[in-house]
N, C-alpha and C positions, 0 to 999 in steps of 0.2 A: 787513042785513049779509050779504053773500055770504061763505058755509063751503063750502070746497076740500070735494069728495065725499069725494075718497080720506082727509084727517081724518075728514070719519065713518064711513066703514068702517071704517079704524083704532081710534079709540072704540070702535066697537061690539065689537070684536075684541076690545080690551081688557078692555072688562067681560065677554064672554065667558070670557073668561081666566080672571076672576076668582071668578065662578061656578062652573067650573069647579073652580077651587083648594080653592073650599068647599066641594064636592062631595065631592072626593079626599082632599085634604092634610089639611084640619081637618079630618076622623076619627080624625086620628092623637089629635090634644090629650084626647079622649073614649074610645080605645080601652080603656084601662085601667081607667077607673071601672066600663068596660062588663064588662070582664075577669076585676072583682074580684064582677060582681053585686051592687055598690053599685045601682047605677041602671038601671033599663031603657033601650033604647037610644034610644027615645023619651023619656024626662026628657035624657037626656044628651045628646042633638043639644039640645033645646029649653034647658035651662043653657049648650051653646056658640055659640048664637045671640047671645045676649042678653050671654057674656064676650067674644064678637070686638068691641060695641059699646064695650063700657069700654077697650077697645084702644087707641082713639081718642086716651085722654091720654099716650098715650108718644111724641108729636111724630112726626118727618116725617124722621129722620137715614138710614131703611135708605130710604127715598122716594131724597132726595138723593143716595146713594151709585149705585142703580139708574138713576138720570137722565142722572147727569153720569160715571160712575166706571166706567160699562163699555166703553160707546162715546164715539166723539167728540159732542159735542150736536150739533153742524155738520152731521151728516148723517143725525141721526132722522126724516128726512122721512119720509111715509105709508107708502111702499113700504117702506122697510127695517124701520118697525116691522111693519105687518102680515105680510113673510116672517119676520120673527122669531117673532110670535105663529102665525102658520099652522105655522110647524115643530114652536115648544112645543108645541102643541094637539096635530097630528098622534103626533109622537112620546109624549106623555103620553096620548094614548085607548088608543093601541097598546099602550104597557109598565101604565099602570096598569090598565083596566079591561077587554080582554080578557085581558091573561094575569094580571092582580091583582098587581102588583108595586108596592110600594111605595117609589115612584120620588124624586127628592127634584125637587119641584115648583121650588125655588129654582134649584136648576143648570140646569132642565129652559129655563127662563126666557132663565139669564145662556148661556147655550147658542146659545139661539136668538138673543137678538142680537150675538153674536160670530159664530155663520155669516153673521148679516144682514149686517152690518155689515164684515166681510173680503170680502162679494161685493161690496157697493158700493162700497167705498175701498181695499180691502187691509187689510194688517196694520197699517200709520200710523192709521189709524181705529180698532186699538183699545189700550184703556190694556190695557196687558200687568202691568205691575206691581200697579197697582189690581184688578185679577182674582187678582193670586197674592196679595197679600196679606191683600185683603179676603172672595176669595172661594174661594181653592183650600186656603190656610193652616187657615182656620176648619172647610175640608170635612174636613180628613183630622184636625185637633185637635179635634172636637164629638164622637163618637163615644167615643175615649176618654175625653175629661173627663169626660160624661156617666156613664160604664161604673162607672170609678173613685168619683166621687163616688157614685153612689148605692149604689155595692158595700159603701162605708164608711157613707152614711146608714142603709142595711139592716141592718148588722153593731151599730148604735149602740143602733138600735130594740130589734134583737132580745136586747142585755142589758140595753136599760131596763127593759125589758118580761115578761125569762124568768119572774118572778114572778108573772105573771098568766096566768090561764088562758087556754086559745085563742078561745073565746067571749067571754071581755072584752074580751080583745088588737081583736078581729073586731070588737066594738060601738063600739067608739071612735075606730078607724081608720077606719070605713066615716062616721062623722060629718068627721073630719079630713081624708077623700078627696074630700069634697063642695066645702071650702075648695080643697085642692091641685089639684084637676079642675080648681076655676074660673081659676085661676090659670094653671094651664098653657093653657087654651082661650084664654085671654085676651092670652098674651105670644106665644102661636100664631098668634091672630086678627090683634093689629099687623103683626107681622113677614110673614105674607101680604099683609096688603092696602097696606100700603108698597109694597110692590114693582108692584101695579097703580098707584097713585097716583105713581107715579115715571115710569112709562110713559105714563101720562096725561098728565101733567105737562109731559115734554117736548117733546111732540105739540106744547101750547099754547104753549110757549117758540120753538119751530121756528116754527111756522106764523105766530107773531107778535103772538099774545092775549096773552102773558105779556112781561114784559119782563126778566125775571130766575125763576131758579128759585126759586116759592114755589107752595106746594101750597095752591090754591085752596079754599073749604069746601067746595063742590058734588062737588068731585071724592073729597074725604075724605067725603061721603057716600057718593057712588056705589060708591066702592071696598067699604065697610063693609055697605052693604045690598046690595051684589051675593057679596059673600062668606058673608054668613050665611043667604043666599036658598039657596047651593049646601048651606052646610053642614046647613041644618034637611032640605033633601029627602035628604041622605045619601049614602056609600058604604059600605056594611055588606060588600063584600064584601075590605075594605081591612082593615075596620076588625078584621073576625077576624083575617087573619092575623096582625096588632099585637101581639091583646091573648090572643090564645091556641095560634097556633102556634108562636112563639119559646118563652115559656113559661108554664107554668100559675101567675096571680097569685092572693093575696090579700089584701087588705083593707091591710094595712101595707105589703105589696109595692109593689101601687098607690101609695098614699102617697107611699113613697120615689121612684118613679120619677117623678109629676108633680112632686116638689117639686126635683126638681133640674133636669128638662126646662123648670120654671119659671123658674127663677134663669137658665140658660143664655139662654133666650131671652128673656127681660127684660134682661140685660147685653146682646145683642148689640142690639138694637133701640135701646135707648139710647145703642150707642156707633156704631149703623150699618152695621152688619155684615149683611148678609143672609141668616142660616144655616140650615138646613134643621131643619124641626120632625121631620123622618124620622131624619135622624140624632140629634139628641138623646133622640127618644124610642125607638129602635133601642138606642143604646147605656144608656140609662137601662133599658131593660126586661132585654138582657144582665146588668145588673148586680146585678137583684135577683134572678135566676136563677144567678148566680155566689154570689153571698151564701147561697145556700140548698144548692147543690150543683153540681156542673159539668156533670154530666149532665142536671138541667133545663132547661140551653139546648139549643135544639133547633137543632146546629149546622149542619145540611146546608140548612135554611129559612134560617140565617142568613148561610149561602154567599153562597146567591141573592138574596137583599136587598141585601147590602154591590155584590155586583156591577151589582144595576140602581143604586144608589147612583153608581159611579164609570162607569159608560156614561151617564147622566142626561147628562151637562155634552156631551161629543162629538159623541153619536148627537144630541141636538137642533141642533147647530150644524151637522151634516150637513143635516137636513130644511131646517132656516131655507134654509141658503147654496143647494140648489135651488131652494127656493120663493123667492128672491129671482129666481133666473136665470130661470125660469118667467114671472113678472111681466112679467120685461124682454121677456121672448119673446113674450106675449100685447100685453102694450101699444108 
């Protein structure tokens, strides 16, 4: 059976991508546990190795929404995925790992193929309303939800608990952050690798393998073993800013902020939504630094976060929409 090349550069592209995501992005799900001195950073990559595979049963809905919901399917052909992915790529080496910003991989993504995709078609090629609803709505409501609920789960803690000493408080919570860790790595781990598996996906739909959008097993492996490959070799240099230069956690802190970044991103996965594990865990971390005092949060760090946050989604659709026009120019 003859495979079109540019499909597999494309693939290949893609699980680059993905790799990559678990290299970056899932540090965040782990920054905390790290933050609180539950786990060295070596148990805690190795616990979200092994939580992005249990990911697997939360179905294919943020897959589906990325496939069909950003662009038109009609024109995912090789070129416009691969400028979409060379833009994400480009722009995410740049803002995450030389200047260590921790960027929101999901917009970094729906970025790049809305440049891709306005360079090949226009605007008619892309769902505008399926972007604000699914993907600009959730950007700017994750952050607070997350702040607020876990402001209130910290505040609940800390009068269940006034009765106990700080050593017990610490012994119990560092047992209960081992559950909430895995929990968050794990509603982390889906909602990243949906989104390669969405990409993948339509690749096979375009090109003609697929007759309908359904997400294949081979590809819900590859997505899964190419994300946990990035996440076990690590980014530690992400992963501090997270979990100790916004603010100093502990033990219960931790706690509260995976268990709410958990719930977040286990609803949105389930209903489709494809929301950034930076923002949930950005504003979950906010809020147990609120809960404890105002000046915990270390707001001039949290300036510069929120802002690579809202350039993510533009500045990728600038690199894509070149790297599309390049393509045209070289071939």
């Amino acid at each position: 059976m003859f495979i079109a090349p540019i499909l597999i550069v494309a693939m290949i592209l893609t699980f680059m991508l993905s790799f990559w995501t678990g290299f970056t992005d899932a540090a965040y799900a782990i920054s905390t546990i790290i933050g609180t001195r539950t786990l060295k950073p070596i148990q805690a990559v190795g616990m979200a190795t092994v939580a992005n595979f249990v990911g697997m049963s939360f179905g294919t809905a943020v897959a589906f929404t990325i496939g069909t919901g950003i662009i038109a399917p009609e024109i995912a052909s090789g070129e416009v995925i691969i400028a979409a992915l060379v833009g994400a790529l480009i722009f995410d080496v740049i803002a995450s790992w030389i200047f260590s910003l921790p960027i929101s991989e999901t917009h970094v993504l729906v970025g790049g193929l809305v440049g891709a995709g306005f360079a090949a078609a226009g605007i008619e090629a892309i769902n505008v309303f399926g972007i604000f609803s699914k993907v600009i709505i959730p950007m700017v409501m994750v952050p607070p939800i997350a702040l607020i609920f876990v402001f209130s789960l910290t505040l609940f803690i800390l009068f269940i608990f006034k009765r106990f000493t700080a050593t017990v408080a610490n012994k119990r919570f560092r047992k209960l952050q081992l559950v909430s860790a895995f929990c968050f790595s794990m509603t982390d781990g889906t909602n990243d690798a949906q989104k390669i598996m969405g990409i993948a996906t339509i690749l096979l739909v375009y090109y003609g393998y697929l007759s309908e959008f359904t997400v294949p097993l081979w590809v819900m492996i590859a997505s899964y073993s190419t994300l946990s490959l990035g996440t076990f070799l690590g980014g530690w240099r992400i992963v501090k800013t997270m979990a100790t230069k916004i603010t100093k956690l502990r033990p219960y802190q931790g706690f509260a902020a995976e268990t709410g970044s958990a719930l977040i991103l286990g609803t949105a996965a389930l209903t489709g939504l494809p929301v950034s594990s930076t923002h949930a865990a950005g504003g979950a971390i906010m809020g147990v630094g609120l809960a404890h005092r105002r000046k915990a949060v270390k707001w001039g760090t949290t300036r510069g976060i929120v802002a690579g946050w809202i350039l993510s989604l533009p500045l990728a659709a600038i690199f894509a929409y070149l790297a599309y026009n390049l393509i045209l120019l070289i071939s």
